[in-house]
Biopython code that builds the backbone (N, CA, C, O; Angstrom):
import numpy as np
from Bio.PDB.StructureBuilder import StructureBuilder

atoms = [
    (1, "UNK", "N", (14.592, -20.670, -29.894)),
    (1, "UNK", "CA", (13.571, -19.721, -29.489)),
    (1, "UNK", "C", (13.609, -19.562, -27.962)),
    (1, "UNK", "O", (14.060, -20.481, -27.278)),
    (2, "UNK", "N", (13.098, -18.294, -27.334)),
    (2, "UNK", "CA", (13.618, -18.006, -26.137)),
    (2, "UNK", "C", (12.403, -18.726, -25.426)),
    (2, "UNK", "O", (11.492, -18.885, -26.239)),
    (3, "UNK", "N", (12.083, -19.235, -24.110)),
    (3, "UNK", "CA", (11.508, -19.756, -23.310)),
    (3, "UNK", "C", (10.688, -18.862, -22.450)),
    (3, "UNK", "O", (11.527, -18.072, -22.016)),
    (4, "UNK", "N", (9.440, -18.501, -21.911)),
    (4, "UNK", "CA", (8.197, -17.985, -20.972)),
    (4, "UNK", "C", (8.278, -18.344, -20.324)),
    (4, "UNK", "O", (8.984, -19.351, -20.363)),
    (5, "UNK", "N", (7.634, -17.930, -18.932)),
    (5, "UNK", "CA", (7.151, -18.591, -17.798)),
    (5, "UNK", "C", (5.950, -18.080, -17.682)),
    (5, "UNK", "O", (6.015, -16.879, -17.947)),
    (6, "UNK", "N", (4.565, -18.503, -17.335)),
    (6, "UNK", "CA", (3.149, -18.028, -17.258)),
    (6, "UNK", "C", (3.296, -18.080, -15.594)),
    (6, "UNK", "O", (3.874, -19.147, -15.388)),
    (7, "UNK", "N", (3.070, -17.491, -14.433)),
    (7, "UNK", "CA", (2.865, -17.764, -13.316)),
    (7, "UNK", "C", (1.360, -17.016, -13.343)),
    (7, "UNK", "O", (1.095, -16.035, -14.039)),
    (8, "UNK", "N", (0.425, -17.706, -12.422)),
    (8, "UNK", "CA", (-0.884, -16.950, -12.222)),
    (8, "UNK", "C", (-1.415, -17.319, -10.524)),
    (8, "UNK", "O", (-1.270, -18.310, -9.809)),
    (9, "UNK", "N", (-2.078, -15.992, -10.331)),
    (9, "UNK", "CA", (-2.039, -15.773, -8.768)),
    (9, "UNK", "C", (-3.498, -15.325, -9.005)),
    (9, "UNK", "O", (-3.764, -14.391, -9.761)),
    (10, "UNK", "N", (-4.746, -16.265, -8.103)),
    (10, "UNK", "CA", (-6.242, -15.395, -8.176)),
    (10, "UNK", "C", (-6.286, -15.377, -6.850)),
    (10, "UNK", "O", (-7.325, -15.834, -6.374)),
    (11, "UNK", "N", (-5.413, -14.957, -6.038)),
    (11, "UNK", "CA", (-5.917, -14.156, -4.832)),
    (11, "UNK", "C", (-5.718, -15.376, -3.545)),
    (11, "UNK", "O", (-5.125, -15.405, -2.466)),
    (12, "UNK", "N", (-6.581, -16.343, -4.347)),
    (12, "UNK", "CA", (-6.433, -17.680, -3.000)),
    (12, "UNK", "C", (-5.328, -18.812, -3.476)),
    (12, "UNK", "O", (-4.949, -19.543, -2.561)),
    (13, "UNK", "N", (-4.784, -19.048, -4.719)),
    (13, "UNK", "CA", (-4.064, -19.670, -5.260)),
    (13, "UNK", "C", (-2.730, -19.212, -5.911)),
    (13, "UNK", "O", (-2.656, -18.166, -6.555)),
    (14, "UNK", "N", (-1.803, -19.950, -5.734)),
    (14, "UNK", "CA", (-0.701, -19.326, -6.811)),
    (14, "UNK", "C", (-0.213, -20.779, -7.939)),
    (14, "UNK", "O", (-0.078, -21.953, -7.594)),
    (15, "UNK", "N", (-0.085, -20.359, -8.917)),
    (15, "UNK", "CA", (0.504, -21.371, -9.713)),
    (15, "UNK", "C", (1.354, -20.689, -10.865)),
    (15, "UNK", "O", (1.089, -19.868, -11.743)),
    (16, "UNK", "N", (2.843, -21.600, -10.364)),
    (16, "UNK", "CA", (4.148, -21.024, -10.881)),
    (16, "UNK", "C", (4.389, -22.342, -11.932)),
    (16, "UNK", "O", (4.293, -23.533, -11.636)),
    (17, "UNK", "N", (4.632, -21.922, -12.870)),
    (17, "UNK", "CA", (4.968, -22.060, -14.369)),
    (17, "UNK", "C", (6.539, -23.056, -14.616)),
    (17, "UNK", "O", (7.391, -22.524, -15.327)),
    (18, "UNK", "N", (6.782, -24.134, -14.158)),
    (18, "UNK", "CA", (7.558, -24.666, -14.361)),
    (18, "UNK", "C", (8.495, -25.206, -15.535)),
    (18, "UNK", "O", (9.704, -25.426, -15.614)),
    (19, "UNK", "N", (7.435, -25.324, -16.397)),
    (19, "UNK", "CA", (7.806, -25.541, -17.636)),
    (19, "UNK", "C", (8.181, -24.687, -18.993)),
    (19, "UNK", "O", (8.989, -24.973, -19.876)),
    (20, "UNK", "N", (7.265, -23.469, -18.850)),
    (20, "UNK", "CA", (7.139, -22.367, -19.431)),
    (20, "UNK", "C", (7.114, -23.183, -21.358)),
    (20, "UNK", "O", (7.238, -24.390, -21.570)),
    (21, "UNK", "N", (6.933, -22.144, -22.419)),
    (21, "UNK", "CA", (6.511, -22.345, -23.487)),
    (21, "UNK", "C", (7.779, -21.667, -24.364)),
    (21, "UNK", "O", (8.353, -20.626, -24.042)),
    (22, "UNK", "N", (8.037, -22.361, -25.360)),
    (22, "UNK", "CA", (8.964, -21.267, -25.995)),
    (22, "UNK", "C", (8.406, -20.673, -27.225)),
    (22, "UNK", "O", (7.873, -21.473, -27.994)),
    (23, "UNK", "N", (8.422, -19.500, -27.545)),
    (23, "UNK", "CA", (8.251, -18.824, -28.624)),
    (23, "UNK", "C", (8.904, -17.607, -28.648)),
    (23, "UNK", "O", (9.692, -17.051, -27.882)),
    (24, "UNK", "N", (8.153, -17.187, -30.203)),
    (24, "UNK", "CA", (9.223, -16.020, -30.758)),
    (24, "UNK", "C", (9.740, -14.897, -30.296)),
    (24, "UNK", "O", (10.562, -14.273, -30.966)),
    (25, "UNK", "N", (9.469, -14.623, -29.496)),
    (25, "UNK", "CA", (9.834, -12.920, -28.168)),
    (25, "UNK", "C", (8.271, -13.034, -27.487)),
    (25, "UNK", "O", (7.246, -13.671, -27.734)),
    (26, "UNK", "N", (8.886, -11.647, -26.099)),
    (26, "UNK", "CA", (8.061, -10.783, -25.595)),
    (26, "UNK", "C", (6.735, -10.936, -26.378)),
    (26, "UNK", "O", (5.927, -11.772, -25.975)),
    (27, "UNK", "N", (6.477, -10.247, -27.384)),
    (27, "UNK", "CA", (4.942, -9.580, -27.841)),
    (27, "UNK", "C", (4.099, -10.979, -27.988)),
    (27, "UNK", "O", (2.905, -11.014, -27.688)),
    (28, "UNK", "N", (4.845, -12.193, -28.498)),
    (28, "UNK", "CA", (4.186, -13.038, -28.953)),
    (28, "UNK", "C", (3.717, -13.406, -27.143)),
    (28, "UNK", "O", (2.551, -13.314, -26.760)),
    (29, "UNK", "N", (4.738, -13.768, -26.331)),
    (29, "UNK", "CA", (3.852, -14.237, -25.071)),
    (29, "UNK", "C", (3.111, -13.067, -24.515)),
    (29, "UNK", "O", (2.086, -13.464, -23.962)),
    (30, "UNK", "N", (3.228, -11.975, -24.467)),
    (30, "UNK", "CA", (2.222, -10.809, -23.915)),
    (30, "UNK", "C", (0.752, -11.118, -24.798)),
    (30, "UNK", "O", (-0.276, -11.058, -24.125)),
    (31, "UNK", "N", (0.617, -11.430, -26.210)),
    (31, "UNK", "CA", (-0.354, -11.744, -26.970)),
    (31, "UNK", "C", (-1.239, -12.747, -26.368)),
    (31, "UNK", "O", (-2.442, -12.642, -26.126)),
    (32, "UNK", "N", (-0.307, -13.918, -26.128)),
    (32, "UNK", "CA", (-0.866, -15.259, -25.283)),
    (32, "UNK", "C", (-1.106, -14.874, -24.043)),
    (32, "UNK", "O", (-1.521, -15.934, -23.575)),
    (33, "UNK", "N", (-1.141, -14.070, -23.133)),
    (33, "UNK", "CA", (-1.652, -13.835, -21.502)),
    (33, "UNK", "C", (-2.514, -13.229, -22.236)),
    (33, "UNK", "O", (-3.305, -14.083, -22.637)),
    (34, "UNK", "N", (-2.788, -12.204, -22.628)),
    (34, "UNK", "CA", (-3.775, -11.663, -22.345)),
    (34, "UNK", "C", (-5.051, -12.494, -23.501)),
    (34, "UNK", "O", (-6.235, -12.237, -23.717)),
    (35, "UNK", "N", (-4.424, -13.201, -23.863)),
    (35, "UNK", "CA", (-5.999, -14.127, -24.834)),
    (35, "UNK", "C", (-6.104, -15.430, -23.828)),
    (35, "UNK", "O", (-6.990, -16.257, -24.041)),
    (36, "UNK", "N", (-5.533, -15.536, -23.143)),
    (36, "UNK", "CA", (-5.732, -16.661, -21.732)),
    (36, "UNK", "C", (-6.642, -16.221, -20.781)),
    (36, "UNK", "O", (-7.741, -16.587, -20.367)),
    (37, "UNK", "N", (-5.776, -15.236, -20.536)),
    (37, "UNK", "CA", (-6.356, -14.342, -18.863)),
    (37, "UNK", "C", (-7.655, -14.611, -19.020)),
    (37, "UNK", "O", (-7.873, -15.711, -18.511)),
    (38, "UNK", "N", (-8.710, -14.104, -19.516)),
    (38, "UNK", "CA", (-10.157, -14.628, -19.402)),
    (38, "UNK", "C", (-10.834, -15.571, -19.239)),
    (38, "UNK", "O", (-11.820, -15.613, -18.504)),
    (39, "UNK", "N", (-10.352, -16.547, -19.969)),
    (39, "UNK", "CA", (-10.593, -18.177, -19.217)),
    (39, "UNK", "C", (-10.125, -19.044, -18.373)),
    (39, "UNK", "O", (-10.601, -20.147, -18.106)),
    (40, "UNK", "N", (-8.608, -18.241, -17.685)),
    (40, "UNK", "CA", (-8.339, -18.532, -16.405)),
    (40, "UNK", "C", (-10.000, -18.273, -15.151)),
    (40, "UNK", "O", (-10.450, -19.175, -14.445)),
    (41, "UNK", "N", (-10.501, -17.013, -15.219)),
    (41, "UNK", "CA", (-11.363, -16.405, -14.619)),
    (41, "UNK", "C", (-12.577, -17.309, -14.624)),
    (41, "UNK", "O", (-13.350, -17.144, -13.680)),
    (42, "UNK", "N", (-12.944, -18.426, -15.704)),
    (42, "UNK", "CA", (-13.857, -19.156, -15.467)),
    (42, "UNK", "C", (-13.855, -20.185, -14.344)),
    (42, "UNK", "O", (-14.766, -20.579, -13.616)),
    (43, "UNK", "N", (-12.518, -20.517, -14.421)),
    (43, "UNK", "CA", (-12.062, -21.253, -13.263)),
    (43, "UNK", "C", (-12.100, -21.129, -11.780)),
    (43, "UNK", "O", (-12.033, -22.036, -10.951)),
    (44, "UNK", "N", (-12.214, -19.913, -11.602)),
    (44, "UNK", "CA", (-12.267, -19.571, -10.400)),
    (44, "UNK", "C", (-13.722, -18.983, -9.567)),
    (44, "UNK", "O", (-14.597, -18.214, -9.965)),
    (45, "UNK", "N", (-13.526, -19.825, -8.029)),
    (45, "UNK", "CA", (-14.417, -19.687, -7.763)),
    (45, "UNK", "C", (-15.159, -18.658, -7.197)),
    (45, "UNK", "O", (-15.947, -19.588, -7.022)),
    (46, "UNK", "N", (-15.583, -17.891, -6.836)),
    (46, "UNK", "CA", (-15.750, -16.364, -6.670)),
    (46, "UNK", "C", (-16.623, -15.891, -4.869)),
    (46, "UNK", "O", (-17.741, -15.433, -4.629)),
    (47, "UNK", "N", (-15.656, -16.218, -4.099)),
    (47, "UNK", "CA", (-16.076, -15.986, -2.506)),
    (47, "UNK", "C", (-16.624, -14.808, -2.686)),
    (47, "UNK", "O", (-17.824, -14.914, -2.429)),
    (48, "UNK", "N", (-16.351, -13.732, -2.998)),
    (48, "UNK", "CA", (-16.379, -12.625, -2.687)),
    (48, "UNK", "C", (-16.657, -11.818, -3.701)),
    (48, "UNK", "O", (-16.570, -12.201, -4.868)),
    (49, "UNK", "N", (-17.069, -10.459, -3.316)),
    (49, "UNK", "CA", (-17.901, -9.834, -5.180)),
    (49, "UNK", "C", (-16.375, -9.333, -5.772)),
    (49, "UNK", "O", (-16.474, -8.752, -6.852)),
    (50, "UNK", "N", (-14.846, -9.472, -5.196)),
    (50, "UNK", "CA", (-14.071, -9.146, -6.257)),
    (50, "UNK", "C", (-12.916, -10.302, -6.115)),
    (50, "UNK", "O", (-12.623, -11.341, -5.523)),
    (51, "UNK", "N", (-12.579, -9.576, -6.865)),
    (51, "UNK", "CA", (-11.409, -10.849, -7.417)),
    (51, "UNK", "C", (-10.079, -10.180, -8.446)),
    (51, "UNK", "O", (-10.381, -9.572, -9.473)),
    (52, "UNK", "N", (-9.265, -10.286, -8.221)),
    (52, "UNK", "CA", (-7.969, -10.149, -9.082)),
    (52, "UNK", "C", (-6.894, -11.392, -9.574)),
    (52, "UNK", "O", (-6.105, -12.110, -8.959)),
    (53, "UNK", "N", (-7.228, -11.279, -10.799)),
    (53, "UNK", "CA", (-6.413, -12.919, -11.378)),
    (53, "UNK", "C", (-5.451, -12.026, -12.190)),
    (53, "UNK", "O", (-5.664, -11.082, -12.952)),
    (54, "UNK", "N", (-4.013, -12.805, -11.660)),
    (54, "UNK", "CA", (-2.552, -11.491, -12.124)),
    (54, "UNK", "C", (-2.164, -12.504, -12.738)),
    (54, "UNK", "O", (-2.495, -13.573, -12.224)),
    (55, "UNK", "N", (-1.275, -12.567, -14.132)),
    (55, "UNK", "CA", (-0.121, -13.445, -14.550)),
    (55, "UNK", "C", (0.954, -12.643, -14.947)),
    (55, "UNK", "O", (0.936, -11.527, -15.466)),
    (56, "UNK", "N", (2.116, -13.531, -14.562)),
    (56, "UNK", "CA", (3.679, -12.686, -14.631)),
    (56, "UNK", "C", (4.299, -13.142, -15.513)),
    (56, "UNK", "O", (4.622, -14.274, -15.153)),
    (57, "UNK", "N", (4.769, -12.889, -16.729)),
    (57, "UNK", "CA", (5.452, -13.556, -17.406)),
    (57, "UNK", "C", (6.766, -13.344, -17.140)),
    (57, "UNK", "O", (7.244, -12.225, -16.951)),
    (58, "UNK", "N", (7.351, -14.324, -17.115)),
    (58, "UNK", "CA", (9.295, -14.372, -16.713)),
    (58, "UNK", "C", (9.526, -14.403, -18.150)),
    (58, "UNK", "O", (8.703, -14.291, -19.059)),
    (59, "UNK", "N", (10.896, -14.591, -18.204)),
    (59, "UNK", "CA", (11.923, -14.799, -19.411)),
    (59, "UNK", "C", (12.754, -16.254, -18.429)),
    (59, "UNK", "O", (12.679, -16.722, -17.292)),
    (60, "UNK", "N", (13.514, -16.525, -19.697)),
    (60, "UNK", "CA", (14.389, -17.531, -18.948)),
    (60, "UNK", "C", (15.031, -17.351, -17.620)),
    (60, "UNK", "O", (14.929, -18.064, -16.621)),
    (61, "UNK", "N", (15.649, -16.361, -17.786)),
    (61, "UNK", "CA", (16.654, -15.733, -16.382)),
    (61, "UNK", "C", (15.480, -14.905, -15.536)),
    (61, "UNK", "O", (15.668, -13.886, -14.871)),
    (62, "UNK", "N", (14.310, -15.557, -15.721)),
    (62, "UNK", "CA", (13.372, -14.955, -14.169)),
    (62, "UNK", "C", (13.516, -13.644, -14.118)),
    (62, "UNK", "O", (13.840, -13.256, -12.995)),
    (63, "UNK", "N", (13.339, -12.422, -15.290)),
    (63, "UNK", "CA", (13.007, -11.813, -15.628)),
    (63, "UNK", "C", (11.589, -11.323, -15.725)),
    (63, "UNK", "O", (10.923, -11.894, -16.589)),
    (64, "UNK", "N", (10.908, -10.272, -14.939)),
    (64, "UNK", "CA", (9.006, -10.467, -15.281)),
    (64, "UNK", "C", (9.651, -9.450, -16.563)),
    (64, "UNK", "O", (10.568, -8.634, -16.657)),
    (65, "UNK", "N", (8.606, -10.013, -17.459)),
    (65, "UNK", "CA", (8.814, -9.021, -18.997)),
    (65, "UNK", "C", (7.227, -9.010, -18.931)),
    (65, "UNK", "O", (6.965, -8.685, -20.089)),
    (66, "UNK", "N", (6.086, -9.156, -18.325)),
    (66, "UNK", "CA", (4.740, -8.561, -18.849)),
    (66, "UNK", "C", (4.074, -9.141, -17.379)),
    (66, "UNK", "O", (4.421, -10.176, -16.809)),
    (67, "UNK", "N", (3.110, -8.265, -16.966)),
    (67, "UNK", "CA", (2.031, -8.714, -16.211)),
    (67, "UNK", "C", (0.669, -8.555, -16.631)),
    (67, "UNK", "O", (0.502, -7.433, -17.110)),
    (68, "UNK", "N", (-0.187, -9.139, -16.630)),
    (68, "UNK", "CA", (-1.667, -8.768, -16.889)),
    (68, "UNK", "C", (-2.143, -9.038, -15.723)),
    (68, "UNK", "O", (-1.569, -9.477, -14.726)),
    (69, "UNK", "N", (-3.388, -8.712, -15.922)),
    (69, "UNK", "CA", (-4.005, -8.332, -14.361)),
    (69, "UNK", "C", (-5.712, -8.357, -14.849)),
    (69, "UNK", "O", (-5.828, -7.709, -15.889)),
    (70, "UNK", "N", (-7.022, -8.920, -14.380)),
    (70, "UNK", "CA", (-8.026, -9.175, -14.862)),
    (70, "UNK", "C", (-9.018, -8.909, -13.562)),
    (70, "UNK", "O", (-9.335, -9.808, -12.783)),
    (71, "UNK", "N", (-9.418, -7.664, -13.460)),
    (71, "UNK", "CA", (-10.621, -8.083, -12.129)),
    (71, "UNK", "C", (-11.594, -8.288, -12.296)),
    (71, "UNK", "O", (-12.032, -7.622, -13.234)),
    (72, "UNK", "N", (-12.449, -9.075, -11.755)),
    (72, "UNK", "CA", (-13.745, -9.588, -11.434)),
    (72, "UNK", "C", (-14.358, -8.920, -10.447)),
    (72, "UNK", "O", (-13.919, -9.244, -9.344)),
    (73, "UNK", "N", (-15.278, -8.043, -10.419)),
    (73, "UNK", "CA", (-16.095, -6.757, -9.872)),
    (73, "UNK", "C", (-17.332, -7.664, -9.649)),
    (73, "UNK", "O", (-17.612, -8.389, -10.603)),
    (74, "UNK", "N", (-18.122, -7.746, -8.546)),
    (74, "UNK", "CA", (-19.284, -8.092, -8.734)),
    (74, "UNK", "C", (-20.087, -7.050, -7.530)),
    (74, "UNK", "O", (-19.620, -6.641, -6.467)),
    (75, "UNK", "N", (-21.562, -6.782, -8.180)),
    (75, "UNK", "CA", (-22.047, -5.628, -6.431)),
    (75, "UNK", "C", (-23.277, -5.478, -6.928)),
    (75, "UNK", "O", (-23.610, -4.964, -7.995)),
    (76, "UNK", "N", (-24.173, -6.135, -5.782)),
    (76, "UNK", "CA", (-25.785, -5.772, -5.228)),
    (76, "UNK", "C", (-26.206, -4.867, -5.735)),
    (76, "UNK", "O", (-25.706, -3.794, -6.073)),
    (77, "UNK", "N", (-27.063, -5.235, -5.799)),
    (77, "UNK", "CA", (-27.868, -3.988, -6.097)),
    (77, "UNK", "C", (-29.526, -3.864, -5.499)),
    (77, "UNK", "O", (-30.443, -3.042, -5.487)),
    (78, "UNK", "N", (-29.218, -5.309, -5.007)),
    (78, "UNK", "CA", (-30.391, -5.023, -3.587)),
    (78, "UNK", "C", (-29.724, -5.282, -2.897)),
    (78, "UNK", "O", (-28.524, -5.222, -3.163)),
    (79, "UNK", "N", (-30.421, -5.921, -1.002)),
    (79, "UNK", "CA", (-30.149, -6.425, -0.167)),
    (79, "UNK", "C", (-29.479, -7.974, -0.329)),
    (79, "UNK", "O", (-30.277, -8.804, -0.765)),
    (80, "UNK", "N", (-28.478, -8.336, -0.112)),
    (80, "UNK", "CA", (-27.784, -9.737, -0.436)),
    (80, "UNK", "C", (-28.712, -11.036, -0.238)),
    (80, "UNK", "O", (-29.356, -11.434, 0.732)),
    (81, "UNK", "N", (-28.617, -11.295, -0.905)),
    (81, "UNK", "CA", (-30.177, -12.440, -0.294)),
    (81, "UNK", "C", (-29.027, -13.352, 0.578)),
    (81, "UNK", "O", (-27.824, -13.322, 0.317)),
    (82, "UNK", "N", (-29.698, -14.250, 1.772)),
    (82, "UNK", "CA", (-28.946, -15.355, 2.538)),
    (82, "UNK", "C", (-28.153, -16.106, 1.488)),
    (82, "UNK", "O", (-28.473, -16.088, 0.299)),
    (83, "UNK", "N", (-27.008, -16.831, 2.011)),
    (83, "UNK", "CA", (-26.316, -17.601, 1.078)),
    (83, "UNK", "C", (-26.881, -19.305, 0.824)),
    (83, "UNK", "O", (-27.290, -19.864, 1.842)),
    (84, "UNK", "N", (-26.900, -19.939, -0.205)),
    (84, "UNK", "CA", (-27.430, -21.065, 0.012)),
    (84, "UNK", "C", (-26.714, -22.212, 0.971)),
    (84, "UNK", "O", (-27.267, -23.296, 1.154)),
]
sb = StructureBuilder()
sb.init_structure("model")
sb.init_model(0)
sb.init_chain("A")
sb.init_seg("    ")
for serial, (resi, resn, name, xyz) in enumerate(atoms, 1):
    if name == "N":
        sb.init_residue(resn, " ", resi, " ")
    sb.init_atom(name, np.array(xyz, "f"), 0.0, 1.0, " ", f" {name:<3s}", serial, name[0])
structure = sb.get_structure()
């Protein structure tokens, strides 16, 4: 079975996929990012009202065969209160 690489980048971090996962093709790892991607986003801590959490999927030969991409939008809707 052919081998993945998950790399994921939220803006302040990068983490590259060393090990990667093997399964049955493309669709099956495009299936798995994007049922991940969302609970990557819990993880992260949120400076700022946005945020973009990207993952690249490689192939063996470092190939990107899929990216997903997840933003985190956040915005006032009053005056910002002081930060704690």
């Amino acid at each position: 079975m052919p081998r993945y690489f998950f790399d994921i980048d939220d803006g302040l971090r990068r983490s590259v996929d060393e090990s990667g996962l093997e399964l049955t093709g493309p669709w099956e790892a495009r299936e798995l990012v994007v049922s991940v991607i969302p609970d990557i986003v819990k993880d992260v801590h949120l400076d700022e009202d946005r945020r973009d959490i990207v993952s690249c999927v490689k192939d063996e030969s470092g190939n990107l065969v899929y990216t997903a991409k997840l933003s985190l939008v956040g915005e006032w809707k009053i005056d910002p209160p002081p930060r704690p």
